[in-house]
N, C-alpha and C positions, 0 to 999 in steps of 0.2 A: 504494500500500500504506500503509496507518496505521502509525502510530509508536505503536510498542510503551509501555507505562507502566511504570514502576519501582515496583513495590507499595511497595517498601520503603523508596524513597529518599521517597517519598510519606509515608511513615509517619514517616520521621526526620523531616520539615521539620513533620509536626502537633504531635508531639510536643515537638520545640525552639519550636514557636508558643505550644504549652503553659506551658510553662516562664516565655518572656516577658511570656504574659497574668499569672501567679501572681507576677514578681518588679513589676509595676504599671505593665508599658509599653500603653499604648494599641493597641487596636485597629487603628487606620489604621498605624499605627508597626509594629507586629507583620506587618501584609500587607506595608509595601513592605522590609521584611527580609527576610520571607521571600520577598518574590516572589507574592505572590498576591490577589484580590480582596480585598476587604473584607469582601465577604458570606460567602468563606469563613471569614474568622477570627470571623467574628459566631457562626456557626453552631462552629464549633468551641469557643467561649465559652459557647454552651447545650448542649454535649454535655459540659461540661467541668462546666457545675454541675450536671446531671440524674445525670452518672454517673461524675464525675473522669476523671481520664486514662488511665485503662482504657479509655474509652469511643471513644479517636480510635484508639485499633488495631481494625486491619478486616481481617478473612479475606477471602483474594482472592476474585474474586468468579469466575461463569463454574462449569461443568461440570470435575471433577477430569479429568484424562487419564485414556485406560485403558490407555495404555503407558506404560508408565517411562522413563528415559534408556538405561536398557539395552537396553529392547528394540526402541530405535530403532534404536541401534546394530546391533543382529542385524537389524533389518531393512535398515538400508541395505546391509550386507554381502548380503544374500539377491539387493538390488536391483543391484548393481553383480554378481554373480554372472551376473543373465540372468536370462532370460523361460526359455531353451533347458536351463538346469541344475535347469527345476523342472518340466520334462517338456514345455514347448510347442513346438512347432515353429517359430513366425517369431521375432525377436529382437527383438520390441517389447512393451513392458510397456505393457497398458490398466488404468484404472483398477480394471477389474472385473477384471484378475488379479492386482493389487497387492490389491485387498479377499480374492480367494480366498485368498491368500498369508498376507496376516494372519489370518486365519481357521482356516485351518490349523496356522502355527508357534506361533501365540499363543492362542487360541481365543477372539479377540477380532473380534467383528463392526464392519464401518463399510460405512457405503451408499459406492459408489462414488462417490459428487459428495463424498464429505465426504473422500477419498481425498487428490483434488488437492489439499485445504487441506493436508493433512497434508504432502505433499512440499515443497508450500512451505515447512511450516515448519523441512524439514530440507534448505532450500536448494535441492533438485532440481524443475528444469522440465520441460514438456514437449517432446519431439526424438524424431523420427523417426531410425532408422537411415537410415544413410548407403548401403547395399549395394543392388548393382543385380542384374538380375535374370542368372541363369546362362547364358540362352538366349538375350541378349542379342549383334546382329549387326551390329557396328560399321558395315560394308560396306555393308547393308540399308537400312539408317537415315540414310550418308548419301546413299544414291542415291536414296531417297524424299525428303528435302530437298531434290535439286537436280531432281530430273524430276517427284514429283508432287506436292508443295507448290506451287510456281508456276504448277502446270495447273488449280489446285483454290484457289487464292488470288483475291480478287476483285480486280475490275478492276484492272491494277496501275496503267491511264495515270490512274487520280484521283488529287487531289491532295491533301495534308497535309491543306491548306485551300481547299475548294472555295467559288467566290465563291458567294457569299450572292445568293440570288434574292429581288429584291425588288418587291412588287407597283407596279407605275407611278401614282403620284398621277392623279386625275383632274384637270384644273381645274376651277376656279369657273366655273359657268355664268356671262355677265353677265345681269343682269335688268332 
């Protein structure tokens, strides 16, 4: 997973770069204070005389969200709810019913692959329920393990590591 960017801590350190190039510390000086290339402090130095230091603040970049923090929050609560309190019958949420979901509480569309991102980014992974099936027969299961798994198992006298068959060298003819 990539490592998230600080817009802002980003913006503090142009801005304090700012500041250094206008009180007459050099270039290379200004990058190893701040911690960064040269080329960026250059390039910050032509952004600084084209349009002052209005110029190194930058609007984040990327597509806005189309949910807010709030309604993530209603969302994870819907998700931690269940699959089953939103009318489905099994207790597993696909992404295509976490998109119908939002879709309906918020009337915000997402393609289901764009879904996963989103749980990621509110910490939840994907997990299967844990719940076995009702008609499930303990009894059944293990007597087909011990009577027909082994009748139906191959050969069992091979071995881990069966020796390696190797074709016999010819000799050299003499001539």
């Amino acid at each position: 997973m990539s490592k998230k960017r600080d817009y802002e801590l980003m913006e503090e350190r142009r801005l304090r770069g700012a500041r250094l190039l206008e009180e007459g510390v050099s270039q290379a000086e200004v990058a190893r204070q701040m911690g960064v290339k040269r080329q960026s402090v250059h390039e910050w130095a032509k952004v600084i005389t084209a349009q002052g230091e209005k110029g190194l603040t930058r609007v984040p970049t990327g597509r806005k969200a189309r949910l807010n923090a709030v309604q993530f929050a209603q969302l994870a609560e819907h998700l931690q709810n269940g699959p089953q309190a939103h009318g489905y019958a099994t207790a597993l949420w696909t992404t295509e019913r976490i998109a119908r979901l939002i879709k309906r509480q918020f009337g915000v569309r997402y393609h289901r692959d764009h879904v996963g991102r989103l749980l990621g980014q509110m910490g939840w992974s994907c997990q299967r329920p844990t719940g076995r099936a009702r008609e499930r027969k303990e009894e059944e299961i293990a007597r087909w393990k011990r009577v027909e798994w082994p009748r139906i198992k191959k050969n069992q006298r091979r071995r881990a590591y069966p020796p390696l068959h190797r074709r016999e060298r010819s000799k050299p003819e003499a001539a």
